[in-house]
C-alpha positions as CSV (number, residue, x, y, z in Angstrom):
1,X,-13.6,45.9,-29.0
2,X,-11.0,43.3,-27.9
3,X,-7.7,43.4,-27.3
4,X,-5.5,41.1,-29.5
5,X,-1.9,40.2,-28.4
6,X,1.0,39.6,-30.4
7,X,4.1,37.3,-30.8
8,X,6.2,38.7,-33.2
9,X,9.1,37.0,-34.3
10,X,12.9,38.1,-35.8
11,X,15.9,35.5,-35.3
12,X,13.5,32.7,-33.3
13,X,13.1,35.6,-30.4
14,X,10.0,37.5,-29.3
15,X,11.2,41.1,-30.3
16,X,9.1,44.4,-30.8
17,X,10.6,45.9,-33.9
18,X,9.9,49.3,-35.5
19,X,8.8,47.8,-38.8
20,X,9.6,49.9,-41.3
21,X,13.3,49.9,-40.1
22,X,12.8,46.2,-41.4
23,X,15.7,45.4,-44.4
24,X,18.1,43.4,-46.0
25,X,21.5,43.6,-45.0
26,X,20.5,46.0,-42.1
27,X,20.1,45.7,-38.3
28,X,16.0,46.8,-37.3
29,X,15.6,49.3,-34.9
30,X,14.3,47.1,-32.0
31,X,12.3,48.5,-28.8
32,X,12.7,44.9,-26.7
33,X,14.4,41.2,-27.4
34,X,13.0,39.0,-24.8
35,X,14.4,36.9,-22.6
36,X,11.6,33.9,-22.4
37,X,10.5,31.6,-25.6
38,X,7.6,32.5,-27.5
39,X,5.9,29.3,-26.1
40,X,5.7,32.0,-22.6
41,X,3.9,34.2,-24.4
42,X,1.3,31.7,-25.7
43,X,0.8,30.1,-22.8
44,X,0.2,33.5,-20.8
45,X,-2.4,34.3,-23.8
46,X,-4.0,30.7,-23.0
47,X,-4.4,31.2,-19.4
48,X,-6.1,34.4,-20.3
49,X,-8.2,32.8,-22.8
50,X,-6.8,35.2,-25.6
51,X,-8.0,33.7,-28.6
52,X,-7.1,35.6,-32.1
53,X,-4.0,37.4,-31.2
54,X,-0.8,36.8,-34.2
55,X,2.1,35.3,-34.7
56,X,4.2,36.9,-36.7
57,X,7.3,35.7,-38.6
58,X,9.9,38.7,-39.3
59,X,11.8,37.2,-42.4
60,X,13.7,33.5,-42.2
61,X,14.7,31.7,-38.9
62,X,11.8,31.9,-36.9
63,X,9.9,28.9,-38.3
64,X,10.5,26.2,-35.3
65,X,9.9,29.3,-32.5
66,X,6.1,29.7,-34.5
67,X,5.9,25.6,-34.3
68,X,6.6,26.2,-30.6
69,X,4.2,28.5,-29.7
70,X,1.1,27.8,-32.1
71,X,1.7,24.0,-30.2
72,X,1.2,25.5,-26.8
73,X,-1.6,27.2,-28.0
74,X,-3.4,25.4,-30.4
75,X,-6.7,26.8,-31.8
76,X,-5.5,30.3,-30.2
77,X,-3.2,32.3,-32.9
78,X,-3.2,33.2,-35.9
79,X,0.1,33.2,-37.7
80,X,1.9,35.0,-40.6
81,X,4.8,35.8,-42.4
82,X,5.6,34.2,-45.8
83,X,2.2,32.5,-45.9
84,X,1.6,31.4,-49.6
85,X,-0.8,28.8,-51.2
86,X,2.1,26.2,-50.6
87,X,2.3,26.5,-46.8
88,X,-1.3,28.0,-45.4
89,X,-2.5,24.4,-45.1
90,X,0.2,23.0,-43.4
91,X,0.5,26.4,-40.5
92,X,-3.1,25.2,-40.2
93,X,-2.1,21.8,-39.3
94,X,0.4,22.7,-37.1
95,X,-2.1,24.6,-35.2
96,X,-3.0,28.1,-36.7
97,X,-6.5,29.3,-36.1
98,X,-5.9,31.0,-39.0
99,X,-3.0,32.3,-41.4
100,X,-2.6,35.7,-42.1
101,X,-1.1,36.5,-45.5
102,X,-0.1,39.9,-47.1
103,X,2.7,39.7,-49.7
104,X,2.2,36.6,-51.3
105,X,-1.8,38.3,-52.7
106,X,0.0,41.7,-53.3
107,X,2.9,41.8,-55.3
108,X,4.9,44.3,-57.5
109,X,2.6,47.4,-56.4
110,X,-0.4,45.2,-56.6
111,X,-3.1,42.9,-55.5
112,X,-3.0,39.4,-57.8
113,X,-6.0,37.9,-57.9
114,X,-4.9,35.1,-58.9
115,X,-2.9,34.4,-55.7
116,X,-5.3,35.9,-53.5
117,X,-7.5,33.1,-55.1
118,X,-4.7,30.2,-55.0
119,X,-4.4,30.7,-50.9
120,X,-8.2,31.0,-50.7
121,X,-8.4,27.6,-52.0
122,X,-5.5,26.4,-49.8
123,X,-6.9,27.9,-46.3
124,X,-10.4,28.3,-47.2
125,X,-12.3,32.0,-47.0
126,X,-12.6,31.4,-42.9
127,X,-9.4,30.4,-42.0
128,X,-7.8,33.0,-43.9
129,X,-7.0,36.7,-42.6
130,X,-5.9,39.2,-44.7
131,X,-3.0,42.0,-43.3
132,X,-3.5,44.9,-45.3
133,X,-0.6,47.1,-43.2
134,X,-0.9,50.5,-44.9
135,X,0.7,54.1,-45.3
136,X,-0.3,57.2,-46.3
137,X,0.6,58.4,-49.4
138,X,-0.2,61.3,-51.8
139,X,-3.6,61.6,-49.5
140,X,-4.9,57.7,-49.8
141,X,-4.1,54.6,-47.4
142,X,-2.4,52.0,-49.9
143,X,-1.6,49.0,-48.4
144,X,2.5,48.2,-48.2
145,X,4.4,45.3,-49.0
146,X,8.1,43.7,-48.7
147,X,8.8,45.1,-45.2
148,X,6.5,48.5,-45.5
149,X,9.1,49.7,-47.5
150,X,6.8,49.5,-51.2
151,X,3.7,51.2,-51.7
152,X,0.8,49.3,-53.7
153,X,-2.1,50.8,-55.9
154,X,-4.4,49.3,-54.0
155,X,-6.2,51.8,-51.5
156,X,-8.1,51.3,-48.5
157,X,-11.5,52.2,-49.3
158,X,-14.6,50.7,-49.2
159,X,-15.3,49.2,-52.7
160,X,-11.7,47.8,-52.4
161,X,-12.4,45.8,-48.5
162,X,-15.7,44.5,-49.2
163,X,-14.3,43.0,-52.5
164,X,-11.6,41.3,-50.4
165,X,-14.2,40.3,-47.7
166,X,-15.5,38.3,-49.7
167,X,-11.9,36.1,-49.8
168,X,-10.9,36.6,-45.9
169,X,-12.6,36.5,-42.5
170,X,-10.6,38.9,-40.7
171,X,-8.5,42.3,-41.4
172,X,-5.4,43.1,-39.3
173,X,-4.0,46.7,-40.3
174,X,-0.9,48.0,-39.2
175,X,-0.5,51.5,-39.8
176,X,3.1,51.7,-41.0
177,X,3.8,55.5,-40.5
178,X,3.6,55.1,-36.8
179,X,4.1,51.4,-35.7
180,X,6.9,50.9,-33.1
181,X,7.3,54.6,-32.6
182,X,4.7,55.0,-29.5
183,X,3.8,58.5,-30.4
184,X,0.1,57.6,-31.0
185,X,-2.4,56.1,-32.8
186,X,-2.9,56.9,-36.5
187,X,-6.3,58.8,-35.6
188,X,-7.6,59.5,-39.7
189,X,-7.2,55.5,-40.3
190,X,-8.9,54.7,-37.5
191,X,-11.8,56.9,-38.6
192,X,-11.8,55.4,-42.0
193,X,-12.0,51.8,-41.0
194,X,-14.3,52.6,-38.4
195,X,-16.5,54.0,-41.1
196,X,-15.9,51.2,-44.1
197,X,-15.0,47.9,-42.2
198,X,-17.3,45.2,-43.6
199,X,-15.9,42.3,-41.6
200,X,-14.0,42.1,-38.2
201,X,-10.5,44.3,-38.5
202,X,-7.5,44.8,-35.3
203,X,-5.6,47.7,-35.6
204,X,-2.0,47.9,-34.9
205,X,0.3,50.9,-34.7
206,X,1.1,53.8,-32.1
207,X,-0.7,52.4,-29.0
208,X,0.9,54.0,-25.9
209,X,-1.5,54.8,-23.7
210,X,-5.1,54.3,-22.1
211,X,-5.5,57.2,-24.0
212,X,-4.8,56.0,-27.1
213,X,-7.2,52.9,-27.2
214,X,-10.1,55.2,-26.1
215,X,-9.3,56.7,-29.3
216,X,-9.7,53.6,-31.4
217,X,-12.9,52.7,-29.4
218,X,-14.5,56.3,-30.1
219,X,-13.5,56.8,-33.7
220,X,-13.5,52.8,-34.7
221,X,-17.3,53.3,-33.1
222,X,-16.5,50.4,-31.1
223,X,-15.7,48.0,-34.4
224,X,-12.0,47.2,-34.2
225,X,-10.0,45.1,-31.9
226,X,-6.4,46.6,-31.2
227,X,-2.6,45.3,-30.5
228,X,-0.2,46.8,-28.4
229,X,2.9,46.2,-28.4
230,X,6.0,48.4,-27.4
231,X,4.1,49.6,-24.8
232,X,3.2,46.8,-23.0
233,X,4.7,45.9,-19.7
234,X,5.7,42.2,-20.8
235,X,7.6,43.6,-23.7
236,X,9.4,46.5,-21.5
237,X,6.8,48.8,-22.2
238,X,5.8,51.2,-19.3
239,X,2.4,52.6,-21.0
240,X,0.1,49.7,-20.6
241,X,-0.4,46.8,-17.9
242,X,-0.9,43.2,-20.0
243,X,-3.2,41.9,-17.1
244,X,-5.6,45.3,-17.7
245,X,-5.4,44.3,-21.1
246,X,-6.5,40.8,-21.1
247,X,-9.2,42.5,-18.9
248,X,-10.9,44.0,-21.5
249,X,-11.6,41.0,-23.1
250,X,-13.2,39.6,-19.7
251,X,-10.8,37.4,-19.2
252,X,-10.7,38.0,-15.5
């Protein structure tokens, strides 16, 4: 298990965000906006050799900021957010480990192949990670798309992620009924991806305490890597100390 930090992005500033509150025409609920560049954060996660956290691009704006920080980190992040077949090869240029794409393969309540294939071709199978952000709905995890506020067909089981194993390297799953809110982890999806995971997966969503990533260690049966964010003392959080963080990974 490894901790994976985050940079995500709304505006060209480092914000945490409850996601779903994420629309058009509306303000976001936001936990923290902060005060240094995103390039602070990626250098903090270099020093701390913090390889694999995200960058992630909250609608338009934030493009130069991602330039900014993948430069300082080069190698180091992975980065998402309007990823499509057109662009994956050039955020892989501008230093993306790797790009992480969710809408562009799943549209209109479902997953299109054909695009799925298309960025495949564009990133290739190892540089690609797949965000399959998902909600619970009439007793099955579908994944969301266009801001967590649609639900797809497509459910998290395991037929459906070792088909997509096959196109990706990496899963990052944000669990959309509980992201932002810090009122704990979503324990049943946990369990589940513990359980059907074929390929490295970080889960996102609910972290607030110790606590609460001893949970994802002992139901994830020590398979997934986790992100914290509201909770975290660099983005105003009180529940969680970055430098204890960056420990896990042995980084000091």
């Amino acid at each position: 298990m490894r901790f994976r930090p985050c940079i995500d992005l709304h505006q060209g500033q480092v914000k945490q965000i409850v996601g779903s509150t994420l629309r058009d025409g509306a303000v976001p609920e936001t936990n923290f906006v902060a005060e240094k560049p995103p390039a602070y954060f990626a250098k903090l996660y270099r020093h701390d050799n913090l390889y694999g956290g995200h960058v992630i691009m909250l609608g338009p704006g934030n493009e130069q900021a991602a330039i900014h920080a993948l430069a300082t980190f080069p190698g180091g992040l992975q980065l998402g957010g309007g990823i499509n077949a057109n662009n994956a090869a050039d955020w892989l240029d501008r230093g993306a480990a790797q790009v992480i794409v969710t809408s562009y393969a799943f549209r209109d309540g479902q997953l299109h192949r054909d695009n799925l294939q298309r960025v495949v071709d564009a990133a290739g199978r190892e540089r690609l990670v797949l965000d399959l952000s998902c909600g619970l709905r009439d007793g099955r995890y579908v994944v969301m798309t266009d801001r967590w506020q649609q639900a797809t067909d497509f459910e998290i089981n395991a037929d459906n992620l070792a088909f997509l194993a096959e196109s990706c390297c990496e899963f990052l799953v944000h669990a959309t009924d509980v992201e932002g809110k810090q009122q704990g982890v979503d324990e049943e999806l946990i369990a589940l991806l513990g359980e059907i995971a074929p390929i490295p997966t970080t889960y996102a969503g609910g972290v607030r305490s110790q606590a609460d990533i001893d949970v994802i260690d002992r139901l994830g049966q020590g398979k997934l890597d986790f992100t914290v964010g509201s909770a975290l003392d660099i983005f105003g959080g009180t529940g969680l100390n970055y430098e204890e963080m960056a420990a896990v990974n042995g980084a000091k």
